[in-house]
C-alpha positions in Angstrom: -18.4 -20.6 71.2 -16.6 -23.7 69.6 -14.8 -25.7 72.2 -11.3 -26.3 71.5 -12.2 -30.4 71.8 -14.9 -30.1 69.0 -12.7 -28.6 66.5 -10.3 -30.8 67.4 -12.7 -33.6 66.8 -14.1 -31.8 63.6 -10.2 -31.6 62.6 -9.8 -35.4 62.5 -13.6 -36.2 61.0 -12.3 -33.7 57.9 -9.4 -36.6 57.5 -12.1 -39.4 57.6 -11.3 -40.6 61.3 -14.1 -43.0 62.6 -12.8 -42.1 66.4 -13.7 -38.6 65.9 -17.0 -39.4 64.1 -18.4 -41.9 67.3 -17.1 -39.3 70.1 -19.0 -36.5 68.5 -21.9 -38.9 67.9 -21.8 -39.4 71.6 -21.8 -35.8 72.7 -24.7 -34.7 69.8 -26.8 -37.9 69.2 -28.7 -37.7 72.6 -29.0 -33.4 71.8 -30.0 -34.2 67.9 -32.3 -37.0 68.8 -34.2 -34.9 71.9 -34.1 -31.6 69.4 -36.1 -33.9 67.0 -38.5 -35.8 69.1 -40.0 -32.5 70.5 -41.2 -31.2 66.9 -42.1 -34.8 66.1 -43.6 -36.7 69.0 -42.6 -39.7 67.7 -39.7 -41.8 69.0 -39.1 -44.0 65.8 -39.2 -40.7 63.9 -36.4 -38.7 66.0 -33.9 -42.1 65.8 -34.5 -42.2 62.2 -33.5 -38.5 61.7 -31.0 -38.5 64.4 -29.0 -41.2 62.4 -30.0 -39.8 59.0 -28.0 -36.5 60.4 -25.1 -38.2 61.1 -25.3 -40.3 58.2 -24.8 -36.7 56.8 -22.4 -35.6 58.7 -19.9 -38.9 57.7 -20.8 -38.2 54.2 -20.1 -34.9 54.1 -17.1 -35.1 56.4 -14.6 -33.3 54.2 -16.5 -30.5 53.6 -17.5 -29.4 57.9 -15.8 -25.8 58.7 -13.6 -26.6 61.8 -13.6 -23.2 62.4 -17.4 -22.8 62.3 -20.3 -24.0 65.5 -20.4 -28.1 65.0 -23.7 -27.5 66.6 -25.2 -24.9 64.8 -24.3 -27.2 61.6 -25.5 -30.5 62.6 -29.0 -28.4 64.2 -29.3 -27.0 61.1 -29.2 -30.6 59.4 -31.6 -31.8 61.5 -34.2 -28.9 61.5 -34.2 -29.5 57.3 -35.1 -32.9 57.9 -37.8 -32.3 60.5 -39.3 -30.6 58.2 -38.7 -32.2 55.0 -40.6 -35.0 57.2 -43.2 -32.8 58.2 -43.9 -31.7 54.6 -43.9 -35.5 53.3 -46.8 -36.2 55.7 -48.7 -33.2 54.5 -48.2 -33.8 50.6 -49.2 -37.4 51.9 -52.6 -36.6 54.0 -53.3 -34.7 51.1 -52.8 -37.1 49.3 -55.2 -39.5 51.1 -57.7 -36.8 51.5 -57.7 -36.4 48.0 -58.0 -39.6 46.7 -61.0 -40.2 49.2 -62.9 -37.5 48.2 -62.5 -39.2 44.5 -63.2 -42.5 45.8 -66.7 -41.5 47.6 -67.3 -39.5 44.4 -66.7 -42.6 42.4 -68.2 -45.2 45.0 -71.4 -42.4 45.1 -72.0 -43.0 41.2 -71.8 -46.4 41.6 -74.3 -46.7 44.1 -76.4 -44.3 42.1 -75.1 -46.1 38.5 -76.3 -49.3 40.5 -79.7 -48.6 41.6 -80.5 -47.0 38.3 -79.4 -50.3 37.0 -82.0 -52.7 39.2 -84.7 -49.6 39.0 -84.4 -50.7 35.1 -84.5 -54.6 36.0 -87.1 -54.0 38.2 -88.8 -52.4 35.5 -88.0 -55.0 32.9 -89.1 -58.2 35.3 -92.7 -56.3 35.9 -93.2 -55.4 32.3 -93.3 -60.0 31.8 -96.2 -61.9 31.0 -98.0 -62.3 34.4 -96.5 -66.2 33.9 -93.5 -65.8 32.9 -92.7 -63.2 35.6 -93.9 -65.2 38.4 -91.5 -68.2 36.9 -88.6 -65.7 37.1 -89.3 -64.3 40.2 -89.7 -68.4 41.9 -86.4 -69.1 40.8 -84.3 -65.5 41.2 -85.9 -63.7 44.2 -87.2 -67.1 46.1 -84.4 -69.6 44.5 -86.3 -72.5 43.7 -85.1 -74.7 41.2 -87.4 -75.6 38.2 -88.1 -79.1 39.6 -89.6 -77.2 42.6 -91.3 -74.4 40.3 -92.8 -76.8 38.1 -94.3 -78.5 41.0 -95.7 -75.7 42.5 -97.1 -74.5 39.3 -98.4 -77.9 37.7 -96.1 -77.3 34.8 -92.9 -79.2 32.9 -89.1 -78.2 33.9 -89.1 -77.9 30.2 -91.9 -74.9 30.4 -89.9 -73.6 33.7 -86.8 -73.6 31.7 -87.8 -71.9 28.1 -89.6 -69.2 30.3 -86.5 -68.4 32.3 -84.9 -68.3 28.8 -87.6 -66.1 27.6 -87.4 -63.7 30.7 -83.3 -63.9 30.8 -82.9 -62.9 27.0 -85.8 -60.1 27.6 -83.4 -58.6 30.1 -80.7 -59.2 28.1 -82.0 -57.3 25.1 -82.6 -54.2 27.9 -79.6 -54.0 29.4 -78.0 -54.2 26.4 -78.8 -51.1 25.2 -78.5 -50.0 28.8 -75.0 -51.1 29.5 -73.2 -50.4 25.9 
């Protein structure tokens, strides 16, 4: 049953009133908003909709049946929202869900893209001259510099240095074929 105030109000908001509009905000907000935080559980969530209905409402202000339930047209509002909402956060966990299945998919062949990749360094730094692989290995696995490999070997930084050339362009010439 439509009270004879809210058509009256309903009446005046067809003509554009803004006194109309805030007294039936009043008497529906606090309805609309506790209508929408049930389904939601979220208070920012049934404020946002809440206004969002009567942001409706205003817009559509012309077009409201006077003779028809204000309720049961601003309810009806509201309940298409909810679940417009509702169906946004779906398509969106779906979304996430999606793209992280991908992304351990893609982080899983980089792992196993990766340890391919040192498996054939690995390889590469064994298959050195016994010398030269022990001069690669002082400076890249223990990080001495030549000064301190050439010390500890009895050799020139100039030997230190054209072996780690000689062991860098080895690898290079591997992994090139490996990596294009």
């Amino acid at each position: 049953m439509i009270s004879d105030r809210t058509r009256y109000l309903v009446k005046k908001l067809n003509k554009g009133s803004i006194n109309a509009f805030d007294e039936l905000f009043k008497i529906y907000s606090g309805k609309i908003f506790n209508f929408t935080r049930f389904f939601l559980k979220s208070i920012e969530e049934a404020e946002e909709i809440t206004q969002e209905v009567f942001v409706a409402v205003w817009e559509n202000r012309s077009k409201i049946d006077p003779k028809k339930s204000f309720s049961s047209y601003i309810f009806g509002i509201a309940k298409n929202k909810i679940f417009n909402l509702i169906r946004q956060k779906v398509h969106y966990i779906q979304f996430i869900e999606k793209n992280s299945e991908e992304n351990e998919i893609i982080n899983d062949e980089k792992n196993f893209l990766n340890k391919e990749l040192q498996n054939l360094i690995n390889e590469c730094i064994e298959n050195l001259p016994p010398k030269r692989k022990e001069i690669f290995k002082l400076s890249r696995e223990e990080g001495l510099t030549y000064k301190e490999i050439a010390e500890k070997l009895n050799i020139s930084e100039n030997t230190v240095d054209v072996q780690i050339r000689k062991s860098l362009k080895q690898l290079q010439e591997v992994l090139k074929n490996y990596l294009f």
